[in-house]
C-alpha positions, 0 to 999 in steps of 0.5 A: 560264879554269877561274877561277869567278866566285866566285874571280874576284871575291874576286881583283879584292876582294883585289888590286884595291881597292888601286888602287880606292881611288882611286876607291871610298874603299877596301875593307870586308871580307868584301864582294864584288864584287856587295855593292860595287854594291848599296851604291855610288851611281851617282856613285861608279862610271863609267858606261860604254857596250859598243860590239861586244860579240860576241867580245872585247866580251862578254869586256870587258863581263863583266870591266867589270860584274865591277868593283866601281866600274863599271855598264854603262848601254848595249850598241850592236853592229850583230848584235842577237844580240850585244847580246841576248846581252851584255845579259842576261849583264851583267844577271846579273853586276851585277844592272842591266840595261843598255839596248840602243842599236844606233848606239853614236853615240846611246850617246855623246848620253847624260849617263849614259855616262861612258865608252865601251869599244870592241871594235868591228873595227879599222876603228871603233877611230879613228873611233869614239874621236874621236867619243866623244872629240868627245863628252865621254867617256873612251874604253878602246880595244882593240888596235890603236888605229887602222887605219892611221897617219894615224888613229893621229896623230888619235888624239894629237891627239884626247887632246890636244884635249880632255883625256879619258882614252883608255888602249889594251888593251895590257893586259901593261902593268899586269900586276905580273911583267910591270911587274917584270921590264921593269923588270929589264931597264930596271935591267941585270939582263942589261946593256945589253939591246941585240935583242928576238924576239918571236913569236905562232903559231896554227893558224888554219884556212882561210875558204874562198872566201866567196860574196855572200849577202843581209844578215840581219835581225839585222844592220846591216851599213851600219854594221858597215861604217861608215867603210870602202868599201862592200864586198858582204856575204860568208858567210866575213867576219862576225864574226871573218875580216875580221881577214884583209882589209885594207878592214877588218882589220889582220892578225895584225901588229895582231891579236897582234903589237902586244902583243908589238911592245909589250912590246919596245919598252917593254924596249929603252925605242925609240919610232920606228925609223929602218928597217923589213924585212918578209917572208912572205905568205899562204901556206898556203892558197889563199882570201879571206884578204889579209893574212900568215899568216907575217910577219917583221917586224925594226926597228932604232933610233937607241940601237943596238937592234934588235928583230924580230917572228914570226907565223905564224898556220897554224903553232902550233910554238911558241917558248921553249915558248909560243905567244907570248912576247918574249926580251931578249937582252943583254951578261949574260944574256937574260929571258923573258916568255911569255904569262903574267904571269911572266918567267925570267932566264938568265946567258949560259951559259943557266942560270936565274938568276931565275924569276918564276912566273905565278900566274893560268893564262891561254890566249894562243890564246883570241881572247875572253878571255884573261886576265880577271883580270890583264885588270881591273887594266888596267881599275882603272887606266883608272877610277883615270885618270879618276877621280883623274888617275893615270898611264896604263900604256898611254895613247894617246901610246904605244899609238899608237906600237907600233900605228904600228910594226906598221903600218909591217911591214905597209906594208913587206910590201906596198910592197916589203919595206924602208922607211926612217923618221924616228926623230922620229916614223916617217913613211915617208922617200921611197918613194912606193907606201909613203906611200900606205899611210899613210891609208886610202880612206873611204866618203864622208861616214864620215870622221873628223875633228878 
């Protein structure tokens, strides 16, 4: 983003402490960010603990030590550089340098860790939320909740057991024209909204054929690979191409489609469908990468709904003028929500009836960092859940249910195209080369449990 930190700060002051209040008594004029964690005890902020902070993680960690009401007290990532990298960049924003601890599980023994933020790979999302759940801590969860359904379920049932926070990155759900313009479609401003289209596109280059190559000092790759099969160390997976292999990734289905998938269930107001069509393939090169690259997911629901999703990762022609975006369809009219935090309403003859425009830019394609800014409202409700019970925008409950939905595309993609599901809760209805697909193999001894 072309926002400075300066500008990023007085934003977070100015639209934020509202919602920080909760949790900080309130805002003093003419304070910024960084006089707010000069003046704060330690008592009065979450304490929190980075787990991956390579990418998406360093990201994350630069918007945590951005608030106001949070210190970072630890890094744990498997690439020491990573951490090197992060601690000193945190150090920087929030003027406490956090301490570096390689096996976040010694993360979670710490009093001073209130919460864990994990921006793992998505094989560690599940595992590592129930161990921290296990452990007594609040758990922000990065898209996609979990690997594979059964997973998903655990994580219910984790939330349930123990009561801690656990809100999930579907950050659109705090944003406040997103909130608004659901909420238009929930009200009838285009009628009974009755089909959703959603869509991601990117060019995404090929990754070659890797080769084995011996593990690097910097690495722990044992635990980099944690709960998954033991697999050998190729030159072509880490640290972003494992998105594209089903041991440890999830594919673009769970990579982007969730926010999407998100978005339109919210509006068609569907929990879980009772059939599920999928099609596509890897199909623009010829390499390591298993997962689709062009995949149409379609669902439909018992309110006589239905929705569809499109990716295409090799191809970046986008749709509506975006790279990513949903479209309501209903009896009066359609609204448009694209990749920023704005929406457009058209009558049934196309003409705008209302537009909504987006007041922070924000890059849909950048796989880091995004949306910053609008990304810190997310995080200000996860610290106001823990600190005064508020409602989560994306608790576990529903991020589990759209994580579940793109699953099931997938499962379908490999398992013969089609799937009928129970509407109560999206188990697999028959199909048996389908329900073998719901929970993974784990190496021995990396299993998660209850």
């Amino acid at each position: 983003m072309d926002v400075n930190d300066s500008s990023r700060r007085k934003f977070i002051k100015r639209s934020l402490l509202g919602s920080a209040a909760l949790t900080i008594g309130g805002g003093l004029p003419g304070f910024s960010a960084q006089s707010y964690n000069n003046i704060m005890g330690a008592n009065e902020k979450v304490r929190v603990g980075m787990m991956g902070v390579n990418s998406r993680g360093l990201a994350l960690s630069k918007t945590y030590a951005m608030q106001p009401n949070c210190q970072i007290v630890t890094v744990s990532d498997v690439d020491s550089r990573a951490a090197d990298k992060c601690i000193n960049v945190v150090n920087g924003i929030q003027n406490f340098k956090p301490d570096a601890v390689p096996d976040f599980r010694n993360a979670l023994e710490r009093k001073d860790v209130d919460a864990l933020v994990i921006a793992a790979p998505d094989h560690w999302h599940a595992p590592a939320a129930i161990l921290a759940s296990q452990a007594g801590k609040h758990v922000y969860l990065e898209k996609p909740c979990s690997h594979n359904p059964h997973e998903g379920e655990l994580l219910v049932k984790v939330a349930a057991k123990y009561g801690n926070v656990i809100q999930m990155g579907n950050q659109r759900r705090s944003w406040p024209n997103v909130k608004e313009g659901i909420q238009a479609v929930h009200e009838g401003i285009i009628g009974r909204a009755y089909f959703a289209k959603g869509w991601y596109t990117n060019n995404r280059a090929s990754i070659g054929v890797g080769k084995e190559i011996a593990v690097p000092s910097w690495l722990d790759y044992e635990l980099w690979q944690g709960p998954a099969p033991r697999m050998a160390l190729k030159d072509n997976l880490i640290h972003y191409n494992w998105h594209w292999m089903w041991n440890w990734g999830t594919g673009e289905a769970l990579n982007n489609g969730t926010h999407m998938i998100d978005l339109m269930r919210w509006g068609l107001q569907v929990e879980y469908p009772n059939s599920v069509t999928s099609s596509g393939g890897r199909f623009r090169y010829q390499d390591d990468w298993e997962t689709p690259d062009t995949q149409v997911i379609s669902f439909t629901f018992d309110n006589n709904t239905a929705l569809t999703w499109e990716g295409r990762s090799c191809n970046g022609r986008t749709v509506e003028g975006s790279s990513v975006g949903v479209v309501f369809y209903g009896e009066k009219g359609s609204l448009k929500i694209t990749g920023g935090n704005s929406y457009t309403v058209y009558d049934l003859k196309n003409n705008i009836v209302k537009q909504v425009d987006n007041d922070i830019q924000i890059d849909p394609r950048n796989k880091a960092n995004p949306s910053q800014i609008l990304d810190a409202i997310h995080i200000q409700n996860f610290f106001a859940g823990i600190k005064s019970g508020e409602k989560l925008n994306a608790d576990i409950d529903g991020g589990h249910i759209s994580t579940l939905l793109c699953q099931l595309g997938n499962i379908a993609i490999r398992s013969g195209g089609a799937l009928k599901t129970d509407s109560s809760n999206g188990h697999i209805i028959g199909n048996k080369k389908a329900k073998k697909l719901w929970k993974r193999e784990y190496e021995k001894g990396w299993e998660p449990k209850l």
